[in-house]
N, C-alpha and C positions, 0 to 999 in steps of 0.2 A: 504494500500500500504506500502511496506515495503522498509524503508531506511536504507543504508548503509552509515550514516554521517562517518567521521573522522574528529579528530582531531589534530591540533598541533598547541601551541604556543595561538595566538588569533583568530586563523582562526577555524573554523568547516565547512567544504564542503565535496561537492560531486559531482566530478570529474572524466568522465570516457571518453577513448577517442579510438578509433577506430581505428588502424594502419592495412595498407595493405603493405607487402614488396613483388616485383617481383624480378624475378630472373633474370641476365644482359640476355638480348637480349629476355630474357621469354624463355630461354630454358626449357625443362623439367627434372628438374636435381633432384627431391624429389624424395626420396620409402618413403614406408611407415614406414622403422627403420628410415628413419633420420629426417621425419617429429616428432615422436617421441625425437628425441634426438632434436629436434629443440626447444620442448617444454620443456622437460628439462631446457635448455640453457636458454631460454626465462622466464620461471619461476623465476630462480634463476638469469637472470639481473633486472626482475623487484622489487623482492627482496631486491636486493643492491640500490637499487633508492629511497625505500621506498615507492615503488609502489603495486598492487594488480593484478597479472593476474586472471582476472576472465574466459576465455573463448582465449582458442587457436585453429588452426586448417588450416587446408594448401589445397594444391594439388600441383601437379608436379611442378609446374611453380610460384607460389606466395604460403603465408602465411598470415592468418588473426589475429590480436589480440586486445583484449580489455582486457584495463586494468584501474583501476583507481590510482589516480595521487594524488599530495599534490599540493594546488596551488605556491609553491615556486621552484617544479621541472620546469627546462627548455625545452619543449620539446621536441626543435630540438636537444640541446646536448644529449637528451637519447636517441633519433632516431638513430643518429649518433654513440651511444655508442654499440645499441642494435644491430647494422648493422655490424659494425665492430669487435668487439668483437664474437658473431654469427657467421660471416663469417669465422674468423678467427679458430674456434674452427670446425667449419665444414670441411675448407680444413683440417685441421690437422689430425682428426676422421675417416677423407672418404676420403683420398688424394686422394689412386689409383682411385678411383671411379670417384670423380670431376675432377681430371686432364684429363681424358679423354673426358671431355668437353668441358672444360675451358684451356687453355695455359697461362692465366696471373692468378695470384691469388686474383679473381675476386670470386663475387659469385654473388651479390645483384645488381641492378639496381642503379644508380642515386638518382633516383627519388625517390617518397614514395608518397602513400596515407595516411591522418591523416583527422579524423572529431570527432566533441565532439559530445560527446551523453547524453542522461539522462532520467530518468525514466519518462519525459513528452514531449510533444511535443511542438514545439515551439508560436502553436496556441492555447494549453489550457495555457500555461504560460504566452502569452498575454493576454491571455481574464483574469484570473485570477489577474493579474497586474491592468488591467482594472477597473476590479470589487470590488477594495480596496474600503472603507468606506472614502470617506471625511470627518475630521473634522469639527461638525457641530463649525460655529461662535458664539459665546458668547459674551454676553454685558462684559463689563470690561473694563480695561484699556487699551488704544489705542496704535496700535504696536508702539513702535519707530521709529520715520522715522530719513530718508539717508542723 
């Protein structure tokens, strides 16, 4: 099985996490050039985060990404970042096109989907945790007590 560690600083992990963005009311406001330029965009914020887009990809109405993360980014600031900035380069890109949807300069939903992922599941990583070795007890000197 193959891992993608990073590193920085004293940490080495492997952090990846699952965002879903819709679009305000779930209009159908994507083609397929600006799903395109979505990922552009999305590429080059996760970039600036010091993140990793590993996998993008949309439909009319939402967008899917995964990406992996340093454990010291914040998430919801990059959500926020990624939504707003995004947004904001979309109206500007595709005005005529989005304002004929949209009358506020609006693009994104509220809300958001976010979930961690990782190359196992979270039933073989219990059973794995599980299945650590106890140290066996050794005669010797007796623990220090409290």
């Amino acid at each position: 099985m193959k891992h993608d560690f990073v590193s920085s600083g004293r940490a080495v992990s492997d952090l990846k996490a699952h965002l879903v963005l819709t679009t305000k009311h779930r209009r159908k406001v994507f083609t397929s050039e600006m799903l395109q330029r979505l990922h552009e965009v999305m590429y080059d914020l996760c970039q600036k985060w010091g993140c990793k887009l590993i996998e993008f990809n949309g439909e009319a109405d939402h967008v899917h990404l995964l990406f992996q993360y340093y454990p010291q980014v914040d998430l919801s600031k990059l959500v926020n970042n990624i939504k707003s900035v995004s947004s904001r380069r979309m109206r500007s890109e595709f005005a005529d096109y989005i304002s004929k949807i949209y009358r506020k300069n609006v693009l994104w939903n509220e809300s958001y989907f976010i979930a961690s992922c990782g190359g196992v599941t979270v039933s073989v990583l219990r059973q794995y945790i599980e299945n650590q070795g106890t140290p066996a007890s050794h005669p010797g000197p007796s623990a220090p007590r409290r």
